[in-house]
Structures are given as structure tokens and as C-alpha cells.
PDB file of N, CA, C and O in Angstrom:
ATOM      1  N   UNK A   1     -14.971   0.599   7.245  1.00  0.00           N
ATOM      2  CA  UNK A   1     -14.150   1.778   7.320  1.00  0.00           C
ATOM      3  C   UNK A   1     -13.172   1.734   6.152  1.00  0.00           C
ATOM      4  O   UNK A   1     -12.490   0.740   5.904  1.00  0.00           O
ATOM      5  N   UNK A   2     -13.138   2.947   5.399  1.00  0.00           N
ATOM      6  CA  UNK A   2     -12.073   2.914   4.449  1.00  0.00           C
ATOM      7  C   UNK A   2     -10.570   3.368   5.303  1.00  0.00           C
ATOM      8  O   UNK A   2     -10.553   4.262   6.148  1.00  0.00           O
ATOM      9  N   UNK A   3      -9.538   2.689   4.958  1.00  0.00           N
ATOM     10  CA  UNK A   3      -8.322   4.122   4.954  1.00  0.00           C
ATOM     11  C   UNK A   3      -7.612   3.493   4.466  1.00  0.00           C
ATOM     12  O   UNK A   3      -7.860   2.367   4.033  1.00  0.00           O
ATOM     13  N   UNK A   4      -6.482   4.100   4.410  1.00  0.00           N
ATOM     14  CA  UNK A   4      -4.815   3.631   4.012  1.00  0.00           C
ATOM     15  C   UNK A   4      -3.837   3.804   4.783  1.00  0.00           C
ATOM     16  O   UNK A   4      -2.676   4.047   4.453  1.00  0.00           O
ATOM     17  N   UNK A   5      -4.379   3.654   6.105  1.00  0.00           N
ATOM     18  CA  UNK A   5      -3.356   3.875   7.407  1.00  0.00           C
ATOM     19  C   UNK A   5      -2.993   2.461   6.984  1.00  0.00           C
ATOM     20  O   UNK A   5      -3.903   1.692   6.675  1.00  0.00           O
ATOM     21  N   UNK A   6      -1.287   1.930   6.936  1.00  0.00           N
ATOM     22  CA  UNK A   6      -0.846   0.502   7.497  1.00  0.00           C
ATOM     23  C   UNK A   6      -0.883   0.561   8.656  1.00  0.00           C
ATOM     24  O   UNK A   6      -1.267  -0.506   9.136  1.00  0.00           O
ATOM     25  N   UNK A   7      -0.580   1.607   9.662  1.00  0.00           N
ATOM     26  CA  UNK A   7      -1.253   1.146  11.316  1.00  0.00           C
ATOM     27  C   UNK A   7      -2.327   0.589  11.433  1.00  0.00           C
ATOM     28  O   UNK A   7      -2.389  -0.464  12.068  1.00  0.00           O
ATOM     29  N   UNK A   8      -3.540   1.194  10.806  1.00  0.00           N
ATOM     30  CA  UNK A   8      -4.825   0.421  10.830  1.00  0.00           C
ATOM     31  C   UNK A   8      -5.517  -0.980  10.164  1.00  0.00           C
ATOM     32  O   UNK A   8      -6.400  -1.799  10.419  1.00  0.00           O
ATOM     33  N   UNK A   9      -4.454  -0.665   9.094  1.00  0.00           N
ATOM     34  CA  UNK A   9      -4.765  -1.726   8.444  1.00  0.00           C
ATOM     35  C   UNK A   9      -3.912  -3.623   8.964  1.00  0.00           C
ATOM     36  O   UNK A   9      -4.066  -4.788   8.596  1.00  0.00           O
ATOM     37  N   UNK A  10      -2.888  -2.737  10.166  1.00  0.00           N
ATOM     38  CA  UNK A  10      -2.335  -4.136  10.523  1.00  0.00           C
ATOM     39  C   UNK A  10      -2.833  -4.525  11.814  1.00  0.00           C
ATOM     40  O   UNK A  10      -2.422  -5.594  12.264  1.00  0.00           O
ATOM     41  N   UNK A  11      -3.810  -3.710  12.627  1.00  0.00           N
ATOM     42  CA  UNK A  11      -4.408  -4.243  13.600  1.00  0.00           C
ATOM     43  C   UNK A  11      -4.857  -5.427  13.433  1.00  0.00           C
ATOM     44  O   UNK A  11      -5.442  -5.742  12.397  1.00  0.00           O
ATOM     45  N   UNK A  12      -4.644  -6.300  14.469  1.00  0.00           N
ATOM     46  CA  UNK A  12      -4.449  -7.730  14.895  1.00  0.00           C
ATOM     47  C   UNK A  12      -5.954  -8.102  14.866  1.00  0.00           C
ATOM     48  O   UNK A  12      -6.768  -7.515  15.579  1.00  0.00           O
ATOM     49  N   UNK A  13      -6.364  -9.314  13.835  1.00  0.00           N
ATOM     50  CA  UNK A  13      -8.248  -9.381  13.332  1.00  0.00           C
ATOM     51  C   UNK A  13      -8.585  -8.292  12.671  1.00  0.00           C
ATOM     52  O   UNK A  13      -9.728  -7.850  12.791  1.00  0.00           O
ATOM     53  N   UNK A  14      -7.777  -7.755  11.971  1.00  0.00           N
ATOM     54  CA  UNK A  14      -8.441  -6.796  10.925  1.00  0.00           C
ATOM     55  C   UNK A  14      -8.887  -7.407   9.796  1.00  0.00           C
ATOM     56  O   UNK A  14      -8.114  -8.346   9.603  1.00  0.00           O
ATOM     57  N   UNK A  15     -10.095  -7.371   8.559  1.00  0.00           N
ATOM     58  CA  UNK A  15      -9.893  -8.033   7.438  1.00  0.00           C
ATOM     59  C   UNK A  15      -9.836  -6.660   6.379  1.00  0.00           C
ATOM     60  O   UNK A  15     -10.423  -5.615   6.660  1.00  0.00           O
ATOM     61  N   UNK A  16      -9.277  -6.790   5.506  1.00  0.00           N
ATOM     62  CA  UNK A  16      -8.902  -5.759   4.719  1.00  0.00           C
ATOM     63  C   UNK A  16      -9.460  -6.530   3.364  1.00  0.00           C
ATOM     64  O   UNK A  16      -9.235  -7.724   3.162  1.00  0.00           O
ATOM     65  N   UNK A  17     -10.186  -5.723   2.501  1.00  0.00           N
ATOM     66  CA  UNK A  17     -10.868  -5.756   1.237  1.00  0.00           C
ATOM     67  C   UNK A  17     -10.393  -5.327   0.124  1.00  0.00           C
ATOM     68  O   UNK A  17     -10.583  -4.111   0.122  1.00  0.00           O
ATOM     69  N   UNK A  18      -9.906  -5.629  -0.780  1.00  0.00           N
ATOM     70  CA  UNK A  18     -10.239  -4.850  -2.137  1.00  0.00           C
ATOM     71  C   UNK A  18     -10.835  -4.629  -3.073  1.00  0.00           C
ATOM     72  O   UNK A  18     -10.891  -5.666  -3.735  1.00  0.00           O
ATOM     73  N   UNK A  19     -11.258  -3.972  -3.464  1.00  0.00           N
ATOM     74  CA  UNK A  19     -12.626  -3.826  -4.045  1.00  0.00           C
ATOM     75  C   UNK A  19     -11.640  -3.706  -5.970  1.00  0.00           C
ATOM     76  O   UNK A  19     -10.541  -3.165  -6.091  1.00  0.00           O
ATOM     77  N   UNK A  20     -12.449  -4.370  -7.204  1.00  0.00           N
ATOM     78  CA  UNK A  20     -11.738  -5.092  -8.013  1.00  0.00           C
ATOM     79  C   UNK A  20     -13.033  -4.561  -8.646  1.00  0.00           C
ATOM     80  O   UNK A  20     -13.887  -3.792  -8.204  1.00  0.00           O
ATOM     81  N   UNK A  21     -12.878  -5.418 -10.192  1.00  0.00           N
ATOM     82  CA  UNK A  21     -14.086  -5.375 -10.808  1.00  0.00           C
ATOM     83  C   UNK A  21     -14.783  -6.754 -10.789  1.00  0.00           C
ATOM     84  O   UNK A  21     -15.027  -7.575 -11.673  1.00  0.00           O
ATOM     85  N   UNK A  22     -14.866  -6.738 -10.307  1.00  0.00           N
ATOM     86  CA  UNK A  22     -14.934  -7.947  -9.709  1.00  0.00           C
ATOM     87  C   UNK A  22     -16.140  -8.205  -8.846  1.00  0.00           C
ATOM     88  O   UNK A  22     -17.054  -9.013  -9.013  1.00  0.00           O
ATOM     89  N   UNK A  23     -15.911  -7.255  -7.800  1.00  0.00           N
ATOM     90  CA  UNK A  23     -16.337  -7.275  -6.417  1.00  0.00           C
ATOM     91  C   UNK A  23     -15.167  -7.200  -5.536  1.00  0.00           C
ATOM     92  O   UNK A  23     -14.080  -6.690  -5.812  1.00  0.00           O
ATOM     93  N   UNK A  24     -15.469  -7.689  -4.597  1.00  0.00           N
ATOM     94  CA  UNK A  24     -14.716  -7.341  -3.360  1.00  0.00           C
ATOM     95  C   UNK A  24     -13.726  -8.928  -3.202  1.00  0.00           C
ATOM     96  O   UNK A  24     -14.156 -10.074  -3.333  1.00  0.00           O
ATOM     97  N   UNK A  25     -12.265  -8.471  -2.875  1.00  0.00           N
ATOM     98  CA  UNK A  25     -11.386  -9.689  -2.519  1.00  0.00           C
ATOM     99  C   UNK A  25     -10.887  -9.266  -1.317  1.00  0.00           C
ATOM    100  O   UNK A  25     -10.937  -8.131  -0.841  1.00  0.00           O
ATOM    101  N   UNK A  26     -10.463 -10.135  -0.917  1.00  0.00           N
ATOM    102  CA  UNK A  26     -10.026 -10.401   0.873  1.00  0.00           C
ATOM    103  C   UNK A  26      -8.863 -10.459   0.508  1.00  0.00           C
ATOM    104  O   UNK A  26      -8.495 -11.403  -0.191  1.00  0.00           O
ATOM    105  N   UNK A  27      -7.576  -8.972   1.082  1.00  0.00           N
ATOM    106  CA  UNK A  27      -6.211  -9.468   1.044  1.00  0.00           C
ATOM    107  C   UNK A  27      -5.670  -8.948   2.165  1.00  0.00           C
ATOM    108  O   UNK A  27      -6.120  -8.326   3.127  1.00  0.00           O
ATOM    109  N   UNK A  28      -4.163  -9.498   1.694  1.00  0.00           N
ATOM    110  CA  UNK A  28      -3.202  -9.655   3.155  1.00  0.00           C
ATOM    111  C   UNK A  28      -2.818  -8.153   3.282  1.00  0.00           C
ATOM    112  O   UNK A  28      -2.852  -7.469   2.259  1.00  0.00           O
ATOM    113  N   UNK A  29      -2.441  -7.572   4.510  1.00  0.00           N
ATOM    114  CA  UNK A  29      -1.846  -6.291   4.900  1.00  0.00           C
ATOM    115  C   UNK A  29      -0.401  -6.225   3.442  1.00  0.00           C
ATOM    116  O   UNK A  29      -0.484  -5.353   2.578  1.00  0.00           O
ATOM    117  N   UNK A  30       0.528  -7.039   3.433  1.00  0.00           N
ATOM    118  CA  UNK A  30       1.161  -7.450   2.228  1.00  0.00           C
ATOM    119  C   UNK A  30       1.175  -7.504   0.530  1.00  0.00           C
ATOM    120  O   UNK A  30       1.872  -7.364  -0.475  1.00  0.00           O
ATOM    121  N   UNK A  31      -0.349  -7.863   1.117  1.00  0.00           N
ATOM    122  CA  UNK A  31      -0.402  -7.817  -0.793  1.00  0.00           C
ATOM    123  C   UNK A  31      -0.928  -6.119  -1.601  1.00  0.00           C
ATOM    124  O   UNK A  31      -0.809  -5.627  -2.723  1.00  0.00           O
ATOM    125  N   UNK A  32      -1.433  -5.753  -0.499  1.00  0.00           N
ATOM    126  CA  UNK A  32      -1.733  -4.229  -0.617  1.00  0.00           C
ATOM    127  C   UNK A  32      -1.279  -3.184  -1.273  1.00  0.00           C
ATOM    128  O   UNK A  32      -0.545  -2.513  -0.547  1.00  0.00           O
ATOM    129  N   UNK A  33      -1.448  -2.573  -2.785  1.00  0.00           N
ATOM    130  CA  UNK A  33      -0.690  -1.567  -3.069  1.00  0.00           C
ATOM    131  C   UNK A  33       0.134  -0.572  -1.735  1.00  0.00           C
ATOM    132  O   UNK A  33       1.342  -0.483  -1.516  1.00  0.00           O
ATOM    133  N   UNK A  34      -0.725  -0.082  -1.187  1.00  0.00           N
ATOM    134  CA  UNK A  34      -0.368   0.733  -0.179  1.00  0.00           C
ATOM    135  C   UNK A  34       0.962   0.617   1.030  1.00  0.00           C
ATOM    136  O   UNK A  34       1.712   1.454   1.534  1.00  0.00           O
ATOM    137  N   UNK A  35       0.801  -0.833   1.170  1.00  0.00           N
ATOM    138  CA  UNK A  35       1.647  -1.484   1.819  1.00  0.00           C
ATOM    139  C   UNK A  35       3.325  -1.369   0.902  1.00  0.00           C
ATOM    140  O   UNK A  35       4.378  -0.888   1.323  1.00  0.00           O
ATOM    141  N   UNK A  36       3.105  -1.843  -0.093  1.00  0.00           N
ATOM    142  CA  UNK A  36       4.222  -2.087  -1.476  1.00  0.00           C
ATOM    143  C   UNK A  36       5.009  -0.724  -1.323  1.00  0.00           C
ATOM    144  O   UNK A  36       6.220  -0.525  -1.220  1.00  0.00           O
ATOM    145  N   UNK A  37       3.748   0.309  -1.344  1.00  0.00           N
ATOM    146  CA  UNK A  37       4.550   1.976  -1.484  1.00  0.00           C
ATOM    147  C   UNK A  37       5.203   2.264  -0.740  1.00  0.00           C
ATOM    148  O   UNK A  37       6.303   2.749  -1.003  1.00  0.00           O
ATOM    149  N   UNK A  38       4.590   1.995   0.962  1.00  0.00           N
ATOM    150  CA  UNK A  38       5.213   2.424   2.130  1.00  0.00           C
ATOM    151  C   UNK A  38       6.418   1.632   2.438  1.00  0.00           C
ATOM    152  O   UNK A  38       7.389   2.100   3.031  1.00  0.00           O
ATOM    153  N   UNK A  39       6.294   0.010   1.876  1.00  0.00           N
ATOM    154  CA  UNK A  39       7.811  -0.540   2.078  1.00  0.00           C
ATOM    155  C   UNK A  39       8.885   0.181   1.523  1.00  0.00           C
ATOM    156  O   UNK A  39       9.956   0.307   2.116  1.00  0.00           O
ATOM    157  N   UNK A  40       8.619   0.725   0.267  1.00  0.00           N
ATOM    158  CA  UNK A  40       9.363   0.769  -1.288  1.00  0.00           C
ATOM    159  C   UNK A  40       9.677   2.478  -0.488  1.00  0.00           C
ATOM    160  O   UNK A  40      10.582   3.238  -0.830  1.00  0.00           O
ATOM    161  N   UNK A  41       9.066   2.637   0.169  1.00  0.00           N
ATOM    162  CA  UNK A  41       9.662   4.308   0.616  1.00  0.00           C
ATOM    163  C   UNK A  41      10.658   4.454   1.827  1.00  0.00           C
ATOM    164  O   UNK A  41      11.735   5.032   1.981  1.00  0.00           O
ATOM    165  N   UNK A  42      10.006   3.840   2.460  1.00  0.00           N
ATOM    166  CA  UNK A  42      10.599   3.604   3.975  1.00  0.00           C
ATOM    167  C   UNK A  42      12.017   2.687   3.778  1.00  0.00           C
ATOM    168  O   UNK A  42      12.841   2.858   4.677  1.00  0.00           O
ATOM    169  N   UNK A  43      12.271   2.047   3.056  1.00  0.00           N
ATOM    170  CA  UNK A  43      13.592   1.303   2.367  1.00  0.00           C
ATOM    171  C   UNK A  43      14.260   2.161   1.744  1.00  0.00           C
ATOM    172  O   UNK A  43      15.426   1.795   1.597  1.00  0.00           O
ATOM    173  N   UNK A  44      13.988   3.342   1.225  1.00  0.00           N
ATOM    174  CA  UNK A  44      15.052   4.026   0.095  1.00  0.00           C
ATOM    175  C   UNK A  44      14.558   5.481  -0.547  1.00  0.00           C
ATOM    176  O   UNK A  44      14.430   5.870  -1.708  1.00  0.00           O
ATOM    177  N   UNK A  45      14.285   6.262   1.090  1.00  0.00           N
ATOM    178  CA  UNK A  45      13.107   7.581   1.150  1.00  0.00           C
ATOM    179  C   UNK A  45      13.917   8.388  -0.043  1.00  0.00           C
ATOM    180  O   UNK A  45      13.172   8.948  -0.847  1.00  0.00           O
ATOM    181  N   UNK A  46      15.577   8.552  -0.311  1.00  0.00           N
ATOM    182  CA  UNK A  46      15.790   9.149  -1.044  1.00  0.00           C
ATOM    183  C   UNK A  46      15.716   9.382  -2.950  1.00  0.00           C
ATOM    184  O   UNK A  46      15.540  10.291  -3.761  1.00  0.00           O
ATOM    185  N   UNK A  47      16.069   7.406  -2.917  1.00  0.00           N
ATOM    186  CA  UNK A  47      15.726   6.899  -3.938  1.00  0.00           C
ATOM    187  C   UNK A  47      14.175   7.086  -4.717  1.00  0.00           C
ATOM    188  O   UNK A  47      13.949   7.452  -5.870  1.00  0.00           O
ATOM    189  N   UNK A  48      13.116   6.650  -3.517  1.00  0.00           N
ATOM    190  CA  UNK A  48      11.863   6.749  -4.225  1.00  0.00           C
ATOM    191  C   UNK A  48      11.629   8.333  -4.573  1.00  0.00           C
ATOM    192  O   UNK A  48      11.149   8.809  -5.602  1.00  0.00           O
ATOM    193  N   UNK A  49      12.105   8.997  -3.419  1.00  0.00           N
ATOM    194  CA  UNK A  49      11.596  10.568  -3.891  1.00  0.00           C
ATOM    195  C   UNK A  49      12.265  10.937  -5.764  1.00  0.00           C
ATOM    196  O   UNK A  49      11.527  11.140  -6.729  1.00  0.00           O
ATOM    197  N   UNK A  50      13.462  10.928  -5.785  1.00  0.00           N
ATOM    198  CA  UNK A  50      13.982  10.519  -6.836  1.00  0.00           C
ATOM    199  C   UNK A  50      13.452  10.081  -8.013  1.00  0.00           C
ATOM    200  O   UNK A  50      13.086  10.763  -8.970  1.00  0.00           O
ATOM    201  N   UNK A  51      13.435   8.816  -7.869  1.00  0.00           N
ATOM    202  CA  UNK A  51      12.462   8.346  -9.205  1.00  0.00           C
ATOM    203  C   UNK A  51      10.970   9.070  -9.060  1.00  0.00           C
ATOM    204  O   UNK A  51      10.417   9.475 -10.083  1.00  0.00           O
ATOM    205  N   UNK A  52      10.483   9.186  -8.064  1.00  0.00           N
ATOM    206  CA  UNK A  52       8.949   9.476  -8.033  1.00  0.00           C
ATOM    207  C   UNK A  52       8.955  11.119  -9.048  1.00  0.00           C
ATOM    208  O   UNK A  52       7.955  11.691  -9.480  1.00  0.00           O
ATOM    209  N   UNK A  53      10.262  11.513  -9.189  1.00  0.00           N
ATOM    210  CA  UNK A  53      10.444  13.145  -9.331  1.00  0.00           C
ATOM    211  C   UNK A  53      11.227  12.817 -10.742  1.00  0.00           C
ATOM    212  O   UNK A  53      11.710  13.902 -11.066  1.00  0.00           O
ATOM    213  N   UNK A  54      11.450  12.206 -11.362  1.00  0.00           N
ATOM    214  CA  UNK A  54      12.780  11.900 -12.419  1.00  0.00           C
ATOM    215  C   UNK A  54      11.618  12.472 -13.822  1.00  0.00           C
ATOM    216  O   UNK A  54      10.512  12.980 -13.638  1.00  0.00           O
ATOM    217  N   UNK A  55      12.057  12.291 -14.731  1.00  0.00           N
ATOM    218  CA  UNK A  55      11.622  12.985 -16.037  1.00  0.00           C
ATOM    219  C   UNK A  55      11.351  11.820 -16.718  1.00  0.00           C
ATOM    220  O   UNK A  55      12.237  10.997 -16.949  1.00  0.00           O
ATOM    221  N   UNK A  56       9.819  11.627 -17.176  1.00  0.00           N
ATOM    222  CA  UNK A  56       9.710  10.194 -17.502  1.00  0.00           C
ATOM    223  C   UNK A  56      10.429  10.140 -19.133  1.00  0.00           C
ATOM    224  O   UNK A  56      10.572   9.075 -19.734  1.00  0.00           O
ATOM    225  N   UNK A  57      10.809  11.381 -19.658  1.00  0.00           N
ATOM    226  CA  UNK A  57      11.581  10.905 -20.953  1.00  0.00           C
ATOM    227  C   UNK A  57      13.016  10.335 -21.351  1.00  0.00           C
ATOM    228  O   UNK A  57      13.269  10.063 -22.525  1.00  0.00           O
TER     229      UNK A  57
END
């Protein structure tokens, strides 16, 4: 199953994949871009909206 739910992805015996060039690596709910975003938002919803919106010049 693909998604980017962190609900789903932190169910208890879940293994979560990332797919690389590589092939496929086995990572933590943690090491997860997805995870990183939702911390980094949920910590500072005003801040990230902010930068996410700022003028990259």
C-alpha cells in the first residue's frame, strides 16, 4: 500500500519502504520526509506557512 498518512504509517508492525535509486530501503516512521514536514508544521503552523509562502529572492 502506498500513502503518506503518518496515522498509517505509525501503525504498530507496520514496515515502511523507500523506494531510492537504489531499490527499496526499510525506514523508520522518523526518518521519513513526510514525517519531517508534518513535525516541522504541526510545531510552527504559522511559521511554516510563512516561509512555505516567502519570496525566494
Amino acid at each position: 500500500m502506498a500513502t503518506h498518512s503518518p496515522i498509517l504509517m505509525a501503525l504498530p508492525g507496520a514496515t515502511l519502504l523507500q523506494v531510492t535509486r537504489h531499490g527499496f530501503a526499510e525506514v523508520s516512521l522518523r526518518e521519513t520526509p513526510h514525517f519531517r514536514l508534518y513535525s516541522d508544521f504541526t510545531a510552527d503552523p504559522d511559521g511554516f506557512v510563512a516561509e512555505a509562502l516567502a519570496d525566494p529572492r
